[in-house]
N, C-alpha and C positions, 0 to 999 in steps of 0.2 A: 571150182564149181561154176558153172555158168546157170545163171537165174531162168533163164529162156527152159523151159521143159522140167525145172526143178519144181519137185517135192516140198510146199512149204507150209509148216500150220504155224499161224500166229496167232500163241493166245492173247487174247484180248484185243482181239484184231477187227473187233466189230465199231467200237468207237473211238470217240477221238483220234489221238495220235497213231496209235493202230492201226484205224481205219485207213491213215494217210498213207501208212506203211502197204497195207496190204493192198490198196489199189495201185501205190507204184511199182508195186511186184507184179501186178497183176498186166500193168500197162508192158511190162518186159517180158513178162511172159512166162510164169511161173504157174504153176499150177497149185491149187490153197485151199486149205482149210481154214476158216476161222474161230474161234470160239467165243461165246458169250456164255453166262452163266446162267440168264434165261432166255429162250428165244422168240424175238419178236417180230410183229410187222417191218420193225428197224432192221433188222437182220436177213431175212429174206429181201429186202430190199436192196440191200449194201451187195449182197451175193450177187447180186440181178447185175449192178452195177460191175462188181468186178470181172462176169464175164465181158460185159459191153465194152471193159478198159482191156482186154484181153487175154484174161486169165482163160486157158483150154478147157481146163476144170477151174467149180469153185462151189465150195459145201459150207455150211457151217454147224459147228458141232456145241452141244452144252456140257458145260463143268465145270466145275469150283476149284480152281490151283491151289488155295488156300490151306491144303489139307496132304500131308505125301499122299495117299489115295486117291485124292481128290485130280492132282495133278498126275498120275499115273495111268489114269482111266482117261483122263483130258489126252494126253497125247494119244494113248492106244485108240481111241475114238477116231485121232483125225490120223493115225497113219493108216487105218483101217480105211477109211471113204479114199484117203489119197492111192490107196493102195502100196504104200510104202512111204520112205519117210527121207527126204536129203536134206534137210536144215529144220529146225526150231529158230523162229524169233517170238522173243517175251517180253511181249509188251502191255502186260496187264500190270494194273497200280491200285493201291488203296486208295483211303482217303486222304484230300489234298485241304484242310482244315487249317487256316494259320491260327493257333493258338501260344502264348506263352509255354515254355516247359512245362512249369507246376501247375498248372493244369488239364494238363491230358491224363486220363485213369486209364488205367489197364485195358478195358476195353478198346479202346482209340488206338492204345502201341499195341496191341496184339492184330488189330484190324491193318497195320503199316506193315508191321513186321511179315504177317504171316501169308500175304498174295507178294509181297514185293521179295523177299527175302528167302523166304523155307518154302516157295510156290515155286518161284524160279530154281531153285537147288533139284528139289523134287520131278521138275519137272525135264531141267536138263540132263537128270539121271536116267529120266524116263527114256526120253530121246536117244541118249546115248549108247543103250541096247537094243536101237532099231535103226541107228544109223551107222550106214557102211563107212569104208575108209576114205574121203575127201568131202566129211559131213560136215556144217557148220551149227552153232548155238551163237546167237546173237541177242545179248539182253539190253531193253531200252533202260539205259541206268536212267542218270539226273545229274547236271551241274552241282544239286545242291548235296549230291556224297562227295562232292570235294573240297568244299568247303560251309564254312558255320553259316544257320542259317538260324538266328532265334526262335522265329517263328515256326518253324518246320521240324523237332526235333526229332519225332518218333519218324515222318517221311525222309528223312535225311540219312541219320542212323541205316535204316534197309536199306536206302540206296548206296549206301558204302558200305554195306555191308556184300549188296551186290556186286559193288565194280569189285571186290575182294574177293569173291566168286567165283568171277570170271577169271581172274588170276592161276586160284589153286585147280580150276577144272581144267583151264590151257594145260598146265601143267600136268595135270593126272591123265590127260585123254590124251597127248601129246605120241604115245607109243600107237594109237588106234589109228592115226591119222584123222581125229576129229579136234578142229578149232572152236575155240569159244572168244569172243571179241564182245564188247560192248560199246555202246553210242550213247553219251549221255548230252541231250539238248540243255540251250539255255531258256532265255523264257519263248515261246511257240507261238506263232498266229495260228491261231484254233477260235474256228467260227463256234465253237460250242463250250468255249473258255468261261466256267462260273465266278474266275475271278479277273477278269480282264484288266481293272483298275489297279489292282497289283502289279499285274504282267508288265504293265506299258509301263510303272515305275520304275522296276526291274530291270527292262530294256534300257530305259532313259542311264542308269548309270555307268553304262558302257559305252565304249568311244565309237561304234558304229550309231547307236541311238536306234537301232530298229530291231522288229522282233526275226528270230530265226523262224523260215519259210517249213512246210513241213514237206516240201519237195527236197530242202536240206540235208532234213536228219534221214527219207526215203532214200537219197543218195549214198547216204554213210553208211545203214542196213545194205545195199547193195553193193559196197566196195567191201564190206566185211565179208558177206559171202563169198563172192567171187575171185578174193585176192588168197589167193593160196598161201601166199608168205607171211599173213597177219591173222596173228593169233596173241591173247593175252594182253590186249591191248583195248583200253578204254578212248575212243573217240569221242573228245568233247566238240562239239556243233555248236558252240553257244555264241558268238559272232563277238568273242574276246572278252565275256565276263568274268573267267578266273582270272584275268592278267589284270582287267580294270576295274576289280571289286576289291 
């Protein structure tokens, strides 16, 4: 698949890392949907933006992934404005809350589990009875579903539950000629980063000592699409945290 003229809805494409995603799609020339759950000045903004970075077309749509319905309608939404549909990237997340295990309640792991986890399942299922044969699903995992992270366990958990995901739908789609690949960052320079003081600890125990760029992980999303031979395979961006944690 070449990103230049492609069909692409990114949910949760409107902020943060997302947003970073879907503007370097938009700079190669992809044609997008984005979604947010509500839509804002922020959002018509970002669109404004991603025609200006070069996106041909650029819409954004609202829906809650959170829910299979939720996430069903979320994609039917955007391959509708796209007019069809050649890749899914998912890059919406819950809450990023550091707390000890024994105290997260139900609410908090149902709030992880169910946009990171059963949003992307749902939602790559959605996709993939709208996308023809050399279509991609690319989900933004996390470093930290590959390894223990104390403080992150309900975010953690979904995110390996995702790169696990990604695994069995390579797998299952594999006859349709549809790929599924993930990209999972390490810690992110993100100007909208609520816990930045973390981040740059994080960073600090790796042997590069600085954060990954989110021109990075926009790169990794774009070799996943585009590489026809990769498939089922989680790309870690983290600038060598699993090796030096």
């Amino acid at each position: 698949m070449k990103v230049a003229g492609a069909k692409v809805l990114v949910v949760g494409g409107v902020r943060r890392l997302g947003r970073a995603i879907a503007l370097d799609l938009a700079a190669h020339g992809a044609a997008l949907a984005v979604s947010t759950r509500a839509r804002t000045r922020a959002a018509d903004d970002h669109v404004a933006a991603l025609l200006s970075a070069g996106a041909p077309t650029a819409r954004c749509v609202e829906g809650d992934a959170s829910s299979a319905g939720g996430a069903a309608e979320l994609v039917a939404r955007g391959a509708d404005v796209l007019d069809g549909l050649d890749a899914l990237v998912y890059a919406a997340s819950g809450p990023f809350v550091p707390m000890q295990p024994q105290e997260i309640d139900e609410p908090a792991w149902d709030a992880s589990l169910d946009i990171i986890a059963k949003g992307f399942f749902f939602s790559a299922c959605a996709a993939h009875e709208r996308l023809a044969a050399g279509g991609a699903v690319v989900a933004l995992t996390d470093y930290l579903g590959l390894q223990p992270w104390a403080t992150f366990a309900a975010h953690s958990a979904a995110k390996a539950a995702q790169i696990h995901l990604v695994k069995i739908l390579a797998r299952a789609w594999a006859p349709d000629s549809v790929r599924v690949c993930g990209v999972a960052p390490g810690p992110v320079d993100l100007d909208d980063d609520l816990h930045r003081d973390a981040t740059l600890r994080a960073a600090a125990r790796v042997a590069a000592e600085r954060l990954v760029t989110p021109a990075d992980v926009g790169a990794a999303v774009r070799f996943c699409l585009e590489t026809d031979g990769v498939t089922g395979v989680n790309v870690a961006v983290d600038n060598g945290s699993l090796v030096t944690s």
